[in-house]
C-alpha positions as a Markdown table, in Angstrom:
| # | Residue | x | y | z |
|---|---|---|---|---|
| 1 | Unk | 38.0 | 87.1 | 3.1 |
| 2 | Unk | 40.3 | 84.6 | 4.8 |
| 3 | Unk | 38.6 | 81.9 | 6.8 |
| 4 | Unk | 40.8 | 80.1 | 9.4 |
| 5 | Unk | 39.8 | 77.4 | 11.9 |
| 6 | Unk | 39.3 | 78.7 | 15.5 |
| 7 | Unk | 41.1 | 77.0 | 18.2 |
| 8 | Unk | 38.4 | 75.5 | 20.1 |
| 9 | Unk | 37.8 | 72.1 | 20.6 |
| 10 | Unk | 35.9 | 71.1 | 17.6 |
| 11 | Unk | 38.0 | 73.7 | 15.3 |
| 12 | Unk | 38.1 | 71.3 | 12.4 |
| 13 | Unk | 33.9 | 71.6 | 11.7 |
| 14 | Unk | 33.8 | 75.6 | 13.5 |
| 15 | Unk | 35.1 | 78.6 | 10.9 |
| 16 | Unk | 35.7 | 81.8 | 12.1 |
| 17 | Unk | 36.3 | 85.0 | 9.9 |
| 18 | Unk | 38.3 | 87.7 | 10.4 |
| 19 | Unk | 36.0 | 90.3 | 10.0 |
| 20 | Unk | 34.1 | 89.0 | 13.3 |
| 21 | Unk | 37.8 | 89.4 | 14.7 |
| 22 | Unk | 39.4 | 92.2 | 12.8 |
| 23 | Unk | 38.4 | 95.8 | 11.8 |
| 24 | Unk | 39.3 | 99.3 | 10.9 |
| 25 | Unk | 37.4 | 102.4 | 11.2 |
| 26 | Unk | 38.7 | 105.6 | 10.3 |
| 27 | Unk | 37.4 | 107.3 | 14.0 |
| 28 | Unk | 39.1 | 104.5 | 15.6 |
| 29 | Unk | 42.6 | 105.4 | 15.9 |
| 30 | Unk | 43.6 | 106.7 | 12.0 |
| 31 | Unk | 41.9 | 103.5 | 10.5 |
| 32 | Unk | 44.8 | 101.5 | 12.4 |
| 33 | Unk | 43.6 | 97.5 | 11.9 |
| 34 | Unk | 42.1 | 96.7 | 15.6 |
| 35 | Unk | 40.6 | 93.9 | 17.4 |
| 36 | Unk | 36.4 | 93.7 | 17.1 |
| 37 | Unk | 35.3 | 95.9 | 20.3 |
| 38 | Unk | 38.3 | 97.1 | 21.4 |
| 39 | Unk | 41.0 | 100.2 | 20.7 |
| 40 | Unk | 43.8 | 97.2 | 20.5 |
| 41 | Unk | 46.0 | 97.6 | 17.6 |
| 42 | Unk | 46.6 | 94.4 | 15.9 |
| 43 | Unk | 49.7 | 95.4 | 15.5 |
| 44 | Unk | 50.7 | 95.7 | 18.8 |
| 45 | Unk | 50.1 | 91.6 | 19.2 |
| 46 | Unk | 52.9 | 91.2 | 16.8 |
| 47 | Unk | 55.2 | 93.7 | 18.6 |
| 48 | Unk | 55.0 | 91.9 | 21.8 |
| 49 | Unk | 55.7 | 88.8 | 20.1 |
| 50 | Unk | 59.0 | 90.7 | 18.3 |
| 51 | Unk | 59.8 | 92.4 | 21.4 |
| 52 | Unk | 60.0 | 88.8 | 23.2 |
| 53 | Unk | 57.0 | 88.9 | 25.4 |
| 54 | Unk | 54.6 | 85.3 | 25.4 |
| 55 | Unk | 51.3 | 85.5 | 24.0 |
| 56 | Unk | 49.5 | 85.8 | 27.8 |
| 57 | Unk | 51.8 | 88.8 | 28.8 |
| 58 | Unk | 50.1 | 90.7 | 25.7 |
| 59 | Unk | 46.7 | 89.1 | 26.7 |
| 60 | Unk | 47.5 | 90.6 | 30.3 |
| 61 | Unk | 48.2 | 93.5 | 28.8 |
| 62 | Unk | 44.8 | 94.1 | 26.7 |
| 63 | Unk | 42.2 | 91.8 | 28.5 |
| 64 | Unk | 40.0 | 93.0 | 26.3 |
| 65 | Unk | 41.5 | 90.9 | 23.7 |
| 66 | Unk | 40.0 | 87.2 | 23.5 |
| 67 | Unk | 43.0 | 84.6 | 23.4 |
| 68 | Unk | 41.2 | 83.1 | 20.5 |
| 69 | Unk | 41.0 | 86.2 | 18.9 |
| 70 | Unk | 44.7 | 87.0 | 18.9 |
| 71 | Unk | 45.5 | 82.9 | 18.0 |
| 72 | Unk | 43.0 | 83.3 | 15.3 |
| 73 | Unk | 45.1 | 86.7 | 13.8 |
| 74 | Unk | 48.3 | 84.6 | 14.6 |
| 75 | Unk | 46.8 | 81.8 | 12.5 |
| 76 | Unk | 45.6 | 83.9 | 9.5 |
| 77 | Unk | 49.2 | 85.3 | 9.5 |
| 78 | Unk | 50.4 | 81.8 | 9.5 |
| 79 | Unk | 48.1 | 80.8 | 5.9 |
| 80 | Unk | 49.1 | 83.8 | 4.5 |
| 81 | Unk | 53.0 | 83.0 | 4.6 |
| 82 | Unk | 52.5 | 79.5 | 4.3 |
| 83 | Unk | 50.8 | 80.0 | 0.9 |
| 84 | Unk | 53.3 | 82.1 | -0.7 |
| 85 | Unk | 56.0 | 79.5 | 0.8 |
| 86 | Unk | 58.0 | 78.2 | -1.9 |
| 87 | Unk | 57.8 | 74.1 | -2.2 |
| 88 | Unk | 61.1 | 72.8 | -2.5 |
């Protein structure tokens, strides 16, 4: 399980996990990955992004996504391509 620092103020000494951010169920639509209490693909936050809408138009758009939620998935995605990055 990835571990990633939450954005708070004191996010250097406070963890969050992505399982108290992220889940899948199969009766929740197909077993798509979704936001913790919500229908919210996670997906969709990175489609916004792609399609070139700001993080708070997709937060508009599904209030019942935390900010720090989405900036903690944004984050996780960030580890996960920094640590296959290539050192030059």
């Amino acid at each position: 399980m990835l571990a990633v620092p939450s954005r708070q103020a004191e996010w250097r000494t406070t963890v969050v996990t992505l399982a108290n951010i992220t889940h899948r169920d199969p009766d929740i639509l197909s077993g798509s990955l979704v936001f913790v209490g919500t229908r919210v693909p996670v997906r969709s936050l990175f489609d916004y992004l792609e399609g070139g809408e700001s993080i708070d138009e997709f937060l508009h758009q599904f209030p019942s996504v935390s900010r720090d939620a989405a900036i903690a998935v944004l984050d996780a995605a960030y580890e996960i391509v920094a640590a296959d990055a290539n050192i030059a």
